[in-house]
N, C-alpha and C positions, 0 to 999 in steps of 0.2 A: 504494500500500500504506500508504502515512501520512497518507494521507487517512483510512482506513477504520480504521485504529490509533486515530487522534483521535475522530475519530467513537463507536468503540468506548466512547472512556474517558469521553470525555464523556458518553454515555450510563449510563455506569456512575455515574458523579458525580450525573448528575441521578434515575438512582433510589437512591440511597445520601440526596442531601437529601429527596427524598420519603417514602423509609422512617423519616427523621427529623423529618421535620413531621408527620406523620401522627397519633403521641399528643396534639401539639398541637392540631392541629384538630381532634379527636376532645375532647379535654377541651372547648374553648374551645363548641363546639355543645351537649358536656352540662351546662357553665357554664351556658351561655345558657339552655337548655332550663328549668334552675332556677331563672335567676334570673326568666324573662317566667313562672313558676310562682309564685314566692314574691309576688311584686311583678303583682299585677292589675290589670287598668287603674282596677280602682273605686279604688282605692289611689293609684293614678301620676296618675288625674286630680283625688284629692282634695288631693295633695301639689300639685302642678301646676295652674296656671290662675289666678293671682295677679296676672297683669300680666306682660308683656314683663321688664320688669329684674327683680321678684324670680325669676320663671320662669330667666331666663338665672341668675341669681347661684348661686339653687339647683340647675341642672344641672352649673354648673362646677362647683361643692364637688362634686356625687354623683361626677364626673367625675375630680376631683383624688384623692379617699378610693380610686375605685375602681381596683382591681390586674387586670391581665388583658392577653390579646393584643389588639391593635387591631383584629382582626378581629371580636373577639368585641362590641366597642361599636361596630361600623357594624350588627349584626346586632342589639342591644339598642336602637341609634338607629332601624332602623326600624319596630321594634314599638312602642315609645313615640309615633312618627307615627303609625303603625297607630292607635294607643290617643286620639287628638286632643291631643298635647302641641305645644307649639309651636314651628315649625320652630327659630326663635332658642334656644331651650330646650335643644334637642337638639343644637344645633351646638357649642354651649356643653360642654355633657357629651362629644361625643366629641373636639374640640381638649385640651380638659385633661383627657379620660382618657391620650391617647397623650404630652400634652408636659410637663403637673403630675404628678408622682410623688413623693404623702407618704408611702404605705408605702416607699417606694426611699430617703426621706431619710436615715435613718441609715447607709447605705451610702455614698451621694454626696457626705453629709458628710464620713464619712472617710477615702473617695478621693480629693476636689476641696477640700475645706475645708466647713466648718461657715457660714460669710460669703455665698460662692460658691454654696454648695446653694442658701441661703435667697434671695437674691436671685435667682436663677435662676428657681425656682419662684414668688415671686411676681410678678415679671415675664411668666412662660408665661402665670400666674391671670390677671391684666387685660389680657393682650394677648389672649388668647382668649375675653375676653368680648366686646371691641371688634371684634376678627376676626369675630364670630359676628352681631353688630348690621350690621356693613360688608357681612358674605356675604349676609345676608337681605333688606337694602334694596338690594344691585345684583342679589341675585336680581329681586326684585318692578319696579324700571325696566329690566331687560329685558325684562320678561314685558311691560310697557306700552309699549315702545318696539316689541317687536314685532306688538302688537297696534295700534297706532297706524297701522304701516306696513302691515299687514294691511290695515285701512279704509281707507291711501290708494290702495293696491293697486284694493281695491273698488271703490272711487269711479272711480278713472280708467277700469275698466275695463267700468262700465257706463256712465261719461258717453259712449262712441263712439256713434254715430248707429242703427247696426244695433241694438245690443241696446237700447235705451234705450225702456224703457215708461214714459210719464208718465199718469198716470191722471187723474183731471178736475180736481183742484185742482192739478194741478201738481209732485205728490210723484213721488219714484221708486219704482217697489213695490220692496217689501223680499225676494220670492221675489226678486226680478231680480239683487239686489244678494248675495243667497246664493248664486244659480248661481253669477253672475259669480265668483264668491272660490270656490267649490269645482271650477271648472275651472281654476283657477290649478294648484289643489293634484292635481288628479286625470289623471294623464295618461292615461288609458282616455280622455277627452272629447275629447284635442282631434287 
């Protein structure tokens, strides 16, 4: 019976927070809805496309200025992809929309200090632009590290005797070297 008591409340709890997020997400979508309105990509790609660091510096500032749920700038981060901003651009803008807060400053000011706010926030600012250069270049050596291993994968698994077609100068055909890597990945083949 106190199983089902708990159970009960708990479920009461969690639609009582859902009845309460609900305005939120609902604004944070008609946020959004206006902002990828006001802001068109002819706009975001003329602001945008200056180079890796000013691209980054300039998403952090939109990022830092801008107020809203963090839900609502993963949702603005991927229409500005959408739109060919650049990833580092974008990583920049949603890190210091959620962790730089200048509209929030005069509040954190004079909750935590005036000192403490400001160094806090510019701390977030350069650490999330470094964050955003660090995510982007281990995104891209992963992406080659595992396309490297792909090819060794390839390689070994057309160099065995059975599959091995050499054609008259000695090369491996390159259909042979596709099968081989797409029956790695396809288990309907093997």
């Amino acid at each position: 019976m106190q199983v089902q008591n708990r159970l009960l409340i708990s479920f009461k709890k969690t639609d009582l927070a859902f009845v309460n997020m609900l305005p939120i997400i609902v604004g944070m979508l008609l946020l959004t809805s206006l902002i990828i309105t006001l802001f068109p990509e002819q706009i975001s790609t003329s602001i945008f496309g200056n180079g890796d660091t000013l691209d980054t510096l300039l998403g952090a500032t939109i990022g830092s200025l801008a107020v809203g749920h963090p839900l609502a700038s993963y949702l603005l981060g991927g229409e500005l992809l959408g739109g060919g901003i650049s990833l580092i651009a974008v990583t920049a803008l949603l890190i210091t929309w959620v962790t730089v807060g200048v509209a929030q400053l005069p509040a954190e000011s004079l909750m935590l200090g005036v000192r403490f706010a400001l160094y806090r926030n510019a701390i977030c600012f350069f650490a999330a632009i470094i964050i955003a250069f660090l995510t982007v270049f281990t995104l891209r050596f992963i992406a080659i590290s595992i396309r490297e291993s792909i090819m060794k994968i390839a390689i070994a698994v057309t160099s065995s005797e059975e599959d091995a077609h050499v054609d008259r100068r000695g090369a491996r055909a390159p259909y042979q070297a596709w099968r081989s890597s797409t029956l790695l990945f396809n288990s309907d083949h093997r």
